[in-house]
C-alpha positions in Angstrom: 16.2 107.6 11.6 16.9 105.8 8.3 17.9 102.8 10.7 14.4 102.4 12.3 12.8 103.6 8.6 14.6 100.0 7.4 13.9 97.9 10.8 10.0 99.0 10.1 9.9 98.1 6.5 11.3 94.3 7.6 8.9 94.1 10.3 6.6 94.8 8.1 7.8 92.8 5.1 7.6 89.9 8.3 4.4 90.8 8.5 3.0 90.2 5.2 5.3 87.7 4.5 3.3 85.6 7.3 0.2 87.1 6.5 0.7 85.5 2.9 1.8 82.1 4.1 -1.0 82.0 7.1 -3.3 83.4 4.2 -2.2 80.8 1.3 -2.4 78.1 3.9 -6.1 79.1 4.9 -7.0 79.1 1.2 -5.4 75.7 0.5 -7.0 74.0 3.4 -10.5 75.1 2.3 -9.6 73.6 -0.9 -8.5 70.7 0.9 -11.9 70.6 3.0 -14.1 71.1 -0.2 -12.4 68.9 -2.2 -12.2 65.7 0.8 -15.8 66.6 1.8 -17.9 63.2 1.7 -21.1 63.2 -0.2 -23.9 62.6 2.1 -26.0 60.0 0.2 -27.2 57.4 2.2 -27.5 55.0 -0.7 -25.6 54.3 -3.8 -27.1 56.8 -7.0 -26.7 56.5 -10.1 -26.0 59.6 -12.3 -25.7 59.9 -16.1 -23.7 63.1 -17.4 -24.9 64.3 -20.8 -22.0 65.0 -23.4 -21.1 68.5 -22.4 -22.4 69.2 -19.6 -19.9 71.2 -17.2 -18.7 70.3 -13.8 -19.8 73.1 -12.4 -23.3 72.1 -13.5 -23.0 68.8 -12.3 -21.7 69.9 -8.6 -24.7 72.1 -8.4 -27.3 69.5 -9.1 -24.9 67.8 -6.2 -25.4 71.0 -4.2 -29.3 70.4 -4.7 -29.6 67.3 -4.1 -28.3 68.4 -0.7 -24.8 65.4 -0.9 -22.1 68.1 -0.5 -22.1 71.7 1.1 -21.6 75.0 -0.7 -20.1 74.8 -4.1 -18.3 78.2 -3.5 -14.6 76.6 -3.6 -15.2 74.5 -6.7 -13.4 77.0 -8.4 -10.4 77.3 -6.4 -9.9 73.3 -6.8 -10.5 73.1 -10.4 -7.6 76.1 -10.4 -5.1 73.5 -8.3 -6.6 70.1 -10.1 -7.6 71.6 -13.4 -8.4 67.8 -14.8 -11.1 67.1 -12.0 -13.1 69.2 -15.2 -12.5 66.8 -17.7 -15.4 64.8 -16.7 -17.2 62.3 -19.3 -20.0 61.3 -20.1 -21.6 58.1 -19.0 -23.9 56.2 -16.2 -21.9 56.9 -12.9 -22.7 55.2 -9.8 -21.7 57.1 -6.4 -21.4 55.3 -3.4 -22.1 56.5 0.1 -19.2 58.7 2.0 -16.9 58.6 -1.3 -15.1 62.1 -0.9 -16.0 64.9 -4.0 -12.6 64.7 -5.3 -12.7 61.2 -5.4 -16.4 61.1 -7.1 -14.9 63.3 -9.6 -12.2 61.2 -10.5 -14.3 58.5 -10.8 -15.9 60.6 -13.9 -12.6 61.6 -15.2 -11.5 58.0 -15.6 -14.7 57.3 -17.0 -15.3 54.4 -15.1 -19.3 54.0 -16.1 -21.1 52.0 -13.8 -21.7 48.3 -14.8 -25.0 46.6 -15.0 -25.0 42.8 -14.7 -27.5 40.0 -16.4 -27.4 36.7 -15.3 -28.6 33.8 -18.5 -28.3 30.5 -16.1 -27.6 27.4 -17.9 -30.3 25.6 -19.1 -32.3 28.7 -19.8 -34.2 28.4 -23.3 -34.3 31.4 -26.0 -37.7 32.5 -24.8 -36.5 33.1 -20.7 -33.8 35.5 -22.7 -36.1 37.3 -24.8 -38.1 37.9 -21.4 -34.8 39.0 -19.7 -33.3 41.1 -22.1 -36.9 43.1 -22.3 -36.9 43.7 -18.7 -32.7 44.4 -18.4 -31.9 48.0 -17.2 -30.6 50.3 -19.1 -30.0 48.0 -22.2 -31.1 49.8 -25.2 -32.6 47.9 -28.8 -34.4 45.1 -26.6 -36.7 44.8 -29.4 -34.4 42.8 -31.9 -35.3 39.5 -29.7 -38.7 39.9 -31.6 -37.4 38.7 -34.9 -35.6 36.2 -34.3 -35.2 35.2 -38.2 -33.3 38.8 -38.6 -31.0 38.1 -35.5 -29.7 34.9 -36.6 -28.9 36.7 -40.1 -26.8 39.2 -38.2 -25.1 36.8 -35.5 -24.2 34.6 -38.2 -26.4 31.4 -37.1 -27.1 29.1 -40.3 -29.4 26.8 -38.3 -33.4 27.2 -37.7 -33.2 28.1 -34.4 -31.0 30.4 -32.5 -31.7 28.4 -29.5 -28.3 26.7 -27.8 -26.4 29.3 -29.9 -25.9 32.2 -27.1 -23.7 30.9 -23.9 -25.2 31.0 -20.7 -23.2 33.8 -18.3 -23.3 36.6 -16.3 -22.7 39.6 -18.5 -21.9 43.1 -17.9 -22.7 46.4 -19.3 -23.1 50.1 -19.5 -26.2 52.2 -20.0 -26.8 52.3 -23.7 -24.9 48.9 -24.7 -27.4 47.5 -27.2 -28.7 43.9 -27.0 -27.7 43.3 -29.8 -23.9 44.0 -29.0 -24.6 41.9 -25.8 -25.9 38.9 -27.9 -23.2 38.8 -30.1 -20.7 38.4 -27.1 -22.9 35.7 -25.7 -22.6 34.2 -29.4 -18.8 34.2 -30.1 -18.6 33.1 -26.3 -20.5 29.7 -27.6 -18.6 29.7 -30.4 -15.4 29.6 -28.8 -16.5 26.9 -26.1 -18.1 24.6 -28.8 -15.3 24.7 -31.2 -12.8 23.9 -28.1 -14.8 21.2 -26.8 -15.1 19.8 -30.5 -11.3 19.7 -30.8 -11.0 17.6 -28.0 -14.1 14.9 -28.3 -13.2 11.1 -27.8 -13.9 8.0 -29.7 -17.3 7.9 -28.3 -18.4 11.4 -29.9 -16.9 10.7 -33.3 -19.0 7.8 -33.4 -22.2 9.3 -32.6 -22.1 12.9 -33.3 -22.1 14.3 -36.9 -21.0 17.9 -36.1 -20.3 20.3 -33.4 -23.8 21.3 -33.5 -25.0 18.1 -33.3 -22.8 18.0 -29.9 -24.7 21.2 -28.7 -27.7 19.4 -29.2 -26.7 16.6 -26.6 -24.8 18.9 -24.3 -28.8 20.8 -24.1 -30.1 18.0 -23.2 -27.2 16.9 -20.7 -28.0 20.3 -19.1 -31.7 20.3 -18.8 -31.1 16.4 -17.0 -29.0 17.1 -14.6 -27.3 20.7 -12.6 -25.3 18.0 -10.7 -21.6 18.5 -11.9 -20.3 14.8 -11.2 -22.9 13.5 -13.2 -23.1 14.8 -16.7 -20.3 12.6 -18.0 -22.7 9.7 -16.8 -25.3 10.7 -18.4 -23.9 11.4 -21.3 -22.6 7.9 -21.7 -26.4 6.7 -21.1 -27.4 9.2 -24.3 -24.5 7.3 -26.2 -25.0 4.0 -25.0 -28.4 4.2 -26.3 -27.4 5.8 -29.7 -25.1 2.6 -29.9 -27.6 0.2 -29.5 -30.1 2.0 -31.9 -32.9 3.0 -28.8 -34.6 6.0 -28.3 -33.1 8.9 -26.0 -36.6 8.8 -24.6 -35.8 12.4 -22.1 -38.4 14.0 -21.1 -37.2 17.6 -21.5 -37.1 16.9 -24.8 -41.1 16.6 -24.8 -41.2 19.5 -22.9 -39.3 21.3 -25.2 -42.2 20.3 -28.0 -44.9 21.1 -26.4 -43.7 24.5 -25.7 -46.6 26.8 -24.2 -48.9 23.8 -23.6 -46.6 22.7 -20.9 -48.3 22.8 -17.5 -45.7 21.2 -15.5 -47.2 17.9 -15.8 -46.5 15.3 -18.9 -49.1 12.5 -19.5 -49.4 9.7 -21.5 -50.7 11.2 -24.7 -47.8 13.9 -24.7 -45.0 11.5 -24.4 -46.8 9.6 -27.9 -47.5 12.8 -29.5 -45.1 13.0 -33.0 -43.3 16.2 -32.4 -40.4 16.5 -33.8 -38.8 16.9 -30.2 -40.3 14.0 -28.8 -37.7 11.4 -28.7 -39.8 8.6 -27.1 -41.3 9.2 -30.7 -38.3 10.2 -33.3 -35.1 8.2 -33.0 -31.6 10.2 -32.8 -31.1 13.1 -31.4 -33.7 16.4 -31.9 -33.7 18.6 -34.7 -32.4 22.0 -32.6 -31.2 22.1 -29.0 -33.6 22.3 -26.6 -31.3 25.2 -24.0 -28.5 27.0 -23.7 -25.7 24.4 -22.4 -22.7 25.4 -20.1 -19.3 24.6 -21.0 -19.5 21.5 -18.6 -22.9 19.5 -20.2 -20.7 20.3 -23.2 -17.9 18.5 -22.4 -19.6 15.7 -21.4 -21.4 15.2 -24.6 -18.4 15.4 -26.3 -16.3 13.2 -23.8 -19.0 10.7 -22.0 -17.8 8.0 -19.6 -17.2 4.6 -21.0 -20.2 3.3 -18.9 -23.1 0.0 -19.6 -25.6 2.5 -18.1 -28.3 2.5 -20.0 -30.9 4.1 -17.5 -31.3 6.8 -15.2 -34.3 7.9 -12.4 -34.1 11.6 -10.4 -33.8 10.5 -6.5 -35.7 13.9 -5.7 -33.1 15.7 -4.7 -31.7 16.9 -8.1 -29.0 13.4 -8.3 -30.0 10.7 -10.0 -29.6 6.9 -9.5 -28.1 4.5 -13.1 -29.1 1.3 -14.1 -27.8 -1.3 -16.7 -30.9 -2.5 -17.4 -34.5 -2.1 -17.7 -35.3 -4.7 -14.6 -33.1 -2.7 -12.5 -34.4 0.7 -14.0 -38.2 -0.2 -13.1 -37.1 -1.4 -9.5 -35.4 2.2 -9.4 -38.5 3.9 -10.4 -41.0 1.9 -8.1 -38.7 2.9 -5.0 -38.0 6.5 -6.1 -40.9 7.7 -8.2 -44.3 5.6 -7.6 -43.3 4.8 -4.1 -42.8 9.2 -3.3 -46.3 9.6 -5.1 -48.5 6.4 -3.3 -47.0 8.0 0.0 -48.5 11.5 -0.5 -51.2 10.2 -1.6 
């Protein structure tokens, strides 16, 4: 009797024994099939967590929002993984099929999603001011309206803030100020200008005061030409002509100084008008830049070719063709500028 008492109490021990492993094992894989559940948004979202909101707030507006199933084992997983509730707060994006437990340690890590602006070289002060106002998720856009108090806090002795910011693709988080992002666009200028000044050749000392000076040129360098093999060349036609005591005669310069007036066309009386921009007018170079240079038109205004250009006309197609002389720069002009208008005429 006490035999088959002890044979029933191991079966049943057996019994629960498996009943507990079959039973731990169910619970773990629905854990498992919570927790590697993909969200069903069809697009990429962006979320912003508040500072202390909960987890289990945040999987319920999830629930809502209809991207994962019932919520019911969120406890059981935050039991196994108890730092999946150590979200943060921040701008999140979550991409399409990413699993729940993977979303969540994207929140953990505090890996806020970044927003990108794009300044292209060339652009002038007022294209940012336009672009910072309109940039998402960037917070304080309205210190671009005083531009007097923004040079006092980035630092910017000159008149003009204009050729001081670098031109870059920059990225962010929701609630970086413009501010902050200005000042990295700042010290990024900084930092090219001084290298490049370092490293100017004979030509540049001779011609070029100061490093600001060189930004000047490089603006100019940068609003002639986007073609990389020729900003050197150009340069050494800018040089060549500060040499020889001539005007830099460029029309972006004009453009520059008639600021709103310009219509996309320049006539006659705009390229005589005295600004102080208007170097078929002033002699030297202008008083500010007229853009924000790249790090190439940089370099090239502080290291120019050793050229005897002393000319250059656009072909059309964004090159342009050089000349020695002005005999040689007309002919280039009848064949590449008066020629293309008397034809579509």
């Amino acid at each position: 009797m006490k035999a088959k008492f002890v044979k029933l109490a191991m079966a049943l021990a057996v019994a629960a024994l498996i009943a507990g492993v079959a039973g731990y094992w169910w619970l773990n894989q629905q854990i498992d099939d919570f927790a590697n559940q993909r969200l069903t948004n069809e697009q990429a979202e962006l979320i912003t967590i508040r500072p202390g909101q909960s987890v289990y707030a945040l999987v319920k507006q999830w629930q809502k929002h209809q991207w994962i199933g019932e919520q019911s084992w969120l406890r059981w997983l935050l039991r196994q993984q108890p730092e999946l509730g150590a979200i943060r707060a921040g701008t999140y994006q979550l991409t399409p099929g990413q699993t729940l437990a993977n979303a969540l340690q994207h929140l953990v890590a505090g890996q806020e999603h970044q927003f990108a602006i794009t300044f292209v070289e060339g652009s002038r002060w007022w294209d940012w001011q336009a672009q910072i106002k309109q940039a998402e998720h960037l917070t304080g856009a309205v210190v671009v309206d005083d531009e007097a108090a923004l040079r006092q806090r980035l630092a910017i002795e000159q008149a003009s803030i204009e050729g001081w910011l670098y031109p870059d693709t920059y990225f962010y988080t929701a609630g970086t100020s413009a501010e902050e992002l200005l000042q990295r666009a700042h010290r990024r200028m900084v930092e090219v200008l001084n290298n490049a000044w370092q490293q100017r050749n004979d030509e540049a000392v001779k011609h070029l005061e100061s490093a600001y000076q060189a930004l000047t040129l490089a603006s100019i360098i940068e609003k002639e030409t986007g073609q990389h093999g020729e900003r050197a060349l150009i340069s050494s036609v800018f040089h060549n002509r500060l040499d020889a005591n001539m005007r830099l005669q460029t029309d972006p310069t004009v453009i520059y100084g008639m600021g709103e007036r310009y219509d996309g066309n320049i006539r006659k009386t705009d390229l005589r008008e005295a600004t102080p921009y208007n170097t078929y007018v002033i002699k030297g170079l202008p008083p500010t830049p007229i853009a924000m240079a790249g790090k190439a038109a940089i370099e090239a205004a502080l290291a120019p070719e050793t050229s005897e250009l002393y000319y250059f006309v656009s072909r059309g197609d964004g090159s342009h063709v050089f000349s020695k002389n002005l005999a040689e720069h007309n002919a280039n002009v009848r064949r590449y500028i008066l020629n293309k208008t008397s034809n579509k005429e």
